[in-house]
C-alpha positions as CSV (number, residue, x, y, z in Angstrom):
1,X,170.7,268.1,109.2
2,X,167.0,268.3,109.9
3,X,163.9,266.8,108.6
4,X,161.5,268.7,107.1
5,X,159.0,266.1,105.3
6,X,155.7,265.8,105.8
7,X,155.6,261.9,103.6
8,X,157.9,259.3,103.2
9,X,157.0,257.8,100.0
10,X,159.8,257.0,98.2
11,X,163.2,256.8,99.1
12,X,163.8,258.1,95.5
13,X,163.2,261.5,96.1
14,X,165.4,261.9,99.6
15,X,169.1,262.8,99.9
16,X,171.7,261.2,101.3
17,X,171.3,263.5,104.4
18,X,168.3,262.8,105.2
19,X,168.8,258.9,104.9
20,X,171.8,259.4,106.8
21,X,169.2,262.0,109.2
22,X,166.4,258.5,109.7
23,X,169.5,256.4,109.9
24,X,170.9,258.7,113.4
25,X,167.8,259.0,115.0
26,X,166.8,255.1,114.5
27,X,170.5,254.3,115.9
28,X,168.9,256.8,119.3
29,X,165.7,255.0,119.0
30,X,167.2,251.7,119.3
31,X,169.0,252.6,122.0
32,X,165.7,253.3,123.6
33,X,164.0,249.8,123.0
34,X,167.6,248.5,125.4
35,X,166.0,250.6,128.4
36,X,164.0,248.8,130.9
37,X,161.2,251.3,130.2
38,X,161.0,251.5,126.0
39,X,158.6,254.4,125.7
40,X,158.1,257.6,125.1
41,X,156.0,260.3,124.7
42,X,156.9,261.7,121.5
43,X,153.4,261.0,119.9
44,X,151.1,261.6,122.8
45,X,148.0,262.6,121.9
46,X,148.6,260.9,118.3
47,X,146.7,258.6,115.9
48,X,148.3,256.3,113.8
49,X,145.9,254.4,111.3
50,X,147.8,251.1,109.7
51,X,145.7,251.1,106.2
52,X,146.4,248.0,104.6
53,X,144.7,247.5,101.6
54,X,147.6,244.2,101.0
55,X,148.4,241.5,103.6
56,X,151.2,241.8,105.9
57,X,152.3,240.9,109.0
58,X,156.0,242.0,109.9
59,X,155.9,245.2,108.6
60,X,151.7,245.9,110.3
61,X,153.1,244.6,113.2
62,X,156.2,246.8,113.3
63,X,154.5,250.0,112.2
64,X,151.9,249.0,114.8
65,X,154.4,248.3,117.9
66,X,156.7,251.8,116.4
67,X,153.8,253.9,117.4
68,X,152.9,252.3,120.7
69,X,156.2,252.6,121.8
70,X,156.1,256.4,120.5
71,X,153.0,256.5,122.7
72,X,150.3,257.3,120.0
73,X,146.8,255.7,119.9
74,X,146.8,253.0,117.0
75,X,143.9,252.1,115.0
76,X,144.4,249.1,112.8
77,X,142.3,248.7,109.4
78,X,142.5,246.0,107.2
79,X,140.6,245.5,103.7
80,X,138.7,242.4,104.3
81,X,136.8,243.8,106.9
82,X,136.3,247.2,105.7
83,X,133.7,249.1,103.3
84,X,136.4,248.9,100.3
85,X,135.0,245.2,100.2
86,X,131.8,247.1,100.0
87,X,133.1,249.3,97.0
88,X,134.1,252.2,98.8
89,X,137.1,254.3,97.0
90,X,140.4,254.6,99.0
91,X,139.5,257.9,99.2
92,X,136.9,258.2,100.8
93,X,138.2,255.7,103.3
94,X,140.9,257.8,104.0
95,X,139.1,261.1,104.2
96,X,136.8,258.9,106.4
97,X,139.9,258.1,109.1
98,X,141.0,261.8,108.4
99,X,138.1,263.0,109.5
100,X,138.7,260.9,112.9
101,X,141.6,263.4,113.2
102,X,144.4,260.6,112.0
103,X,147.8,262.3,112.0
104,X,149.4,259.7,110.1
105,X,148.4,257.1,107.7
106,X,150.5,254.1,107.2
107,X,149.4,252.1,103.3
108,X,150.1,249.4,102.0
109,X,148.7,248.9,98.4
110,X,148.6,246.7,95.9
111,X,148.6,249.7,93.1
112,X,151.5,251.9,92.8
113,X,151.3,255.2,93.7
114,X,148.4,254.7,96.0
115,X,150.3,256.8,99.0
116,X,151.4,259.9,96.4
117,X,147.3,259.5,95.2
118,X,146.6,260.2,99.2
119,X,149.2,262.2,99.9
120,X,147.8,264.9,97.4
121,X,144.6,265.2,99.6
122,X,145.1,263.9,103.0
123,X,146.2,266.7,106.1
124,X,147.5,263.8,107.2
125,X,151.4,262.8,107.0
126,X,151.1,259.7,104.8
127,X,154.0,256.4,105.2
128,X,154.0,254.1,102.6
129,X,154.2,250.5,103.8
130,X,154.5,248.8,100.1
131,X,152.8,250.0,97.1
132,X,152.3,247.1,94.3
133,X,156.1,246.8,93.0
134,X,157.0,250.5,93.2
135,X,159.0,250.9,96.5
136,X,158.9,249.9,100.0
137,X,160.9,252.9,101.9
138,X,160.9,252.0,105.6
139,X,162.6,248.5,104.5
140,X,165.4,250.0,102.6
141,X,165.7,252.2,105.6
142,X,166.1,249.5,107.7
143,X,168.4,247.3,105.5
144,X,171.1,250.2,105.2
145,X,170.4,250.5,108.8
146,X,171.4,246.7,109.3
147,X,174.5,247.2,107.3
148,X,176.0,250.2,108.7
149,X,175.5,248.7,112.2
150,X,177.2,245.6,111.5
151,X,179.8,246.8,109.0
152,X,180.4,250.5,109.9
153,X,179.4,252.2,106.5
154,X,177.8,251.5,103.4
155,X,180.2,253.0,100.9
156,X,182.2,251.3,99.0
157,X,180.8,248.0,100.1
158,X,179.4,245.5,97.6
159,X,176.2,244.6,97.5
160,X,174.5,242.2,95.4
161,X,170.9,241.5,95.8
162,X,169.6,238.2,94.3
163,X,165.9,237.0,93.3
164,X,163.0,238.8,91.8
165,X,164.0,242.2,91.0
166,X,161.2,243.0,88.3
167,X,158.3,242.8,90.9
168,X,160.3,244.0,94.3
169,X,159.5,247.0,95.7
170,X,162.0,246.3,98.5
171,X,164.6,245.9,95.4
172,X,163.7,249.2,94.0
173,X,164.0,251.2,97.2
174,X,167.0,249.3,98.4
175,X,168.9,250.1,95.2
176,X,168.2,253.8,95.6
177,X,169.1,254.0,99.5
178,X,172.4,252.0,98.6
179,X,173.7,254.0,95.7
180,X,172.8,257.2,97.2
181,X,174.8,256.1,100.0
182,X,177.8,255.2,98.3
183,X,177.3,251.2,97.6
184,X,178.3,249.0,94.8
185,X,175.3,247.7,93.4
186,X,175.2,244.1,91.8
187,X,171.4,242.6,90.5
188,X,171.0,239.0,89.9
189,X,168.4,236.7,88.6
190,X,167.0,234.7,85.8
191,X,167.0,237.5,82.9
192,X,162.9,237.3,82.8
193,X,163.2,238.8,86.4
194,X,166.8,240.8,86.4
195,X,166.4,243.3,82.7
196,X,169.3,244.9,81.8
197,X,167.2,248.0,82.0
198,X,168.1,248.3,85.9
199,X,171.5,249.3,84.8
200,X,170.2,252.9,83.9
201,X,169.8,253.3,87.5
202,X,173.3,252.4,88.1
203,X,173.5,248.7,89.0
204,X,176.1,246.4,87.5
205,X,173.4,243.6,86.4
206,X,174.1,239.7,85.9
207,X,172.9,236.3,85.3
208,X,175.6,234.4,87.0
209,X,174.9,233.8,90.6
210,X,178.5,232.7,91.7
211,X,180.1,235.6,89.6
212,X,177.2,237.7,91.7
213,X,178.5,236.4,95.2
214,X,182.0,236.1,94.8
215,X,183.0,239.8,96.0
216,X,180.0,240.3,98.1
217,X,180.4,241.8,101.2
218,X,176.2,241.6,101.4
219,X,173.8,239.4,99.9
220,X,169.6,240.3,99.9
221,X,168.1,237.6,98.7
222,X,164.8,238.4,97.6
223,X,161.7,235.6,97.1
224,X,159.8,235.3,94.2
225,X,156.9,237.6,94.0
226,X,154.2,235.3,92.3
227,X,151.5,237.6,93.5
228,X,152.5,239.9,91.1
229,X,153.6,238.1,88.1
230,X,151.3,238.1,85.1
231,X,153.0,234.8,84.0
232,X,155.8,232.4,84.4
233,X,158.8,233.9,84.8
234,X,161.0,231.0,84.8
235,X,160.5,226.8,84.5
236,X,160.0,225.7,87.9
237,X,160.7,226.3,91.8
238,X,163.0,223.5,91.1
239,X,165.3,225.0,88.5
240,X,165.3,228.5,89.8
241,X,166.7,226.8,93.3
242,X,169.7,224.9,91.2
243,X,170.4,228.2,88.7
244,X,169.6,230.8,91.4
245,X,169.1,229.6,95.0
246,X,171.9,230.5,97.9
247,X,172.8,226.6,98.2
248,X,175.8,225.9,100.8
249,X,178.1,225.1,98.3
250,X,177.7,228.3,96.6
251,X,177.9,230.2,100.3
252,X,181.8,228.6,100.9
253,X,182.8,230.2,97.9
254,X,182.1,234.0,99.3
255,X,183.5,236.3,101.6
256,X,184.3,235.1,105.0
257,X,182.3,238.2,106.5
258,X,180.0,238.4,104.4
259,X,176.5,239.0,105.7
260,X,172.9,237.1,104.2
261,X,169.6,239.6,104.5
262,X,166.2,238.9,103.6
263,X,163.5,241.0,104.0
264,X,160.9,238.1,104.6
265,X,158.6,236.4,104.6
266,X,161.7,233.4,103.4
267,X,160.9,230.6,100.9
268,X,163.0,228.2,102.8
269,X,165.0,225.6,100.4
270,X,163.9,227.8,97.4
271,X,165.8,231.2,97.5
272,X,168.2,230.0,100.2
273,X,169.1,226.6,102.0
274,X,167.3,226.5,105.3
275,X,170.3,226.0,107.7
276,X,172.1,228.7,106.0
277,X,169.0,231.5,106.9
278,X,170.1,230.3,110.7
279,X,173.6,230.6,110.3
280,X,175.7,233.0,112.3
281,X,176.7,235.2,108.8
282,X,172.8,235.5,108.7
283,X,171.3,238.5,110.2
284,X,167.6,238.3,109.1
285,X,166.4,238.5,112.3
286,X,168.5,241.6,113.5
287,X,166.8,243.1,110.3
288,X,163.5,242.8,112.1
289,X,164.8,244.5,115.1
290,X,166.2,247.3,113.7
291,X,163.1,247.6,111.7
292,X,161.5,249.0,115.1
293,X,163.6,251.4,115.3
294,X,163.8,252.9,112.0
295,X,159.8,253.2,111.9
296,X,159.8,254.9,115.1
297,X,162.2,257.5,113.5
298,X,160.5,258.1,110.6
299,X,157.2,258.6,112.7
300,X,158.9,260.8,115.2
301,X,161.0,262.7,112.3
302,X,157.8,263.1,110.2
303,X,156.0,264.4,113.6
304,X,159.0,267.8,113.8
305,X,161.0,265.8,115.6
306,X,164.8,267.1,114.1
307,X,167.4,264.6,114.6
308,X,168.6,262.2,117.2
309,X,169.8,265.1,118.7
310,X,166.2,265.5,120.7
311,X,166.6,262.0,121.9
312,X,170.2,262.5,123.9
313,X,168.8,262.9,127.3
């Protein structure tokens, strides 16, 4: 199976193949970043513009280290230092990088839609890094990633993500990566957050977090998006942490094996207890890691690169 995109901007509109396609070549790519020597020279010659229009700092950083690694020139560009303060459309800043000869153009946005809006216009390949609470691609990516390394598939496991659902873009694309790879999808929340209306996209949805966790071979714990919310969602941090929060008591009443993700940045004692995010069931951290290589296979795929096929050697 090749690639044959020139975006990623959703992982709506992809297939299971070419999931499973980003998913092979990010397993080559990580085997890459174990060599004493971790680059190459796929995107010599290359610029990669990080636009972000939102604040971040693991996935900038990622995106930002994916490309040197790949060996392209990056050029980072951030909102409060820009002419968009100046009132300056997103637009014309990006025909203005374009016109720098950018190959690739890596937004994050507080508006959905913002990388289909550039995408229409822009010869360059456009990423999207987060746009408002559409979808976050490269993060579902790497989640499924992180879950067929450590458990050898994703079909047929369960998979319950717990939190804010209404305002996650990382819940929206992880749901579609998941089901189209053959998960069992369970959402849970306080009912302000988790609407039954999620079930239309195939997800078994509840308001009972140990009913959520009991069969769970994975649990994404998702934090409270209060940046997007136009108004309380629930009573308190307090009560969401007793109705909601991953406590320990609730954790020895799950799988054995099962695995705790996060997609940070993690409200500690709020969506889980703090020594449970360090525990050895927790793999947060290998999340980040494998977020490397998935972003350097979606750059190199969206480059012509075909598969992990090119990488054998």
């Amino acid at each position: 199976m090749s690639w044959n995109r020139k975006h990623l901007l959703d992982i709506e509109s992809l297939t299971a193949d070419e999931i499973t396609t980003v998913l092979d070549t990010a397993r080559a790519f990580k085997a890459v970043g174990e060599r004493a020597i971790k680059k190459v020279p796929a995107l010599r010659g290359k610029t990669v513009v990080n636009l972000f229009v939102e604040p971040s700092t693991r996935t900038r950083i990622s995106f930002e280290l994916a490309a040197q690694r790949l060996t392209a020139d990056v050029i980072n560009f951030t909102a409060e230092a820009s002419s968009l303060k100046k009132g300056e459309t997103l637009k014309d800043t990006a025909r203005n990088l374009e016109a720098l000869n950018a190959d690739f153009i890596i937004i994050r946005h507080s508006a959905s839609g913002a990388p289909h809006f550039l995408s229409r216009f822009l010869k360059a390949s456009v990423i999207n890094a987060g746009d408002g609470a559409h979808e976050h691609p490269t993060q579902a990516l790497l989640d499924v990633f992180t879950i067929r390394e450590l458990k050898g598939r994703v079909a047929g496991l369960n998979v319950t993500i717990l939190g804010d659902i209404l305002y996650s873009r990382v819940a929206r694309s992880n749901i579609w990566a998941l089901l189209k790879l053959g998960a069992k999808v369970t959402l849970c929340g306080p009912a302000t957050l988790v609407p039954r209306v999620f079930e239309e996209m195939g997800c078994r949805v509840t308001h009972q977090v140990e009913e959520a966790i009991a069969e769970a071979d994975i649990i994404n714990l998702l934090r409270i998006q209060h940046e997007r919310q136009r108004k309380t969602m629930f009573p308190s941090i307090g009560e969401y942490t007793n109705l909601f929060g991953l406590t320990q008591a609730r954790f020895n009443r799950t799988k054995p094996d099962v695995l705790v993700m996060h997609p940070g940045p993690i409200n500690r004692g709020v969506e889980i207890d703090s020594e449970l995010a360090d525990c050895p069931r927790s793999v947060i951290l290998q999340q980040v890691t494998n977020g490397l290589a998935v972003r350097m296979a979606v750059l190199f795929l969206l480059n012509g690169g075909k598969g992990p096929q090119e990488l054998a050697t």
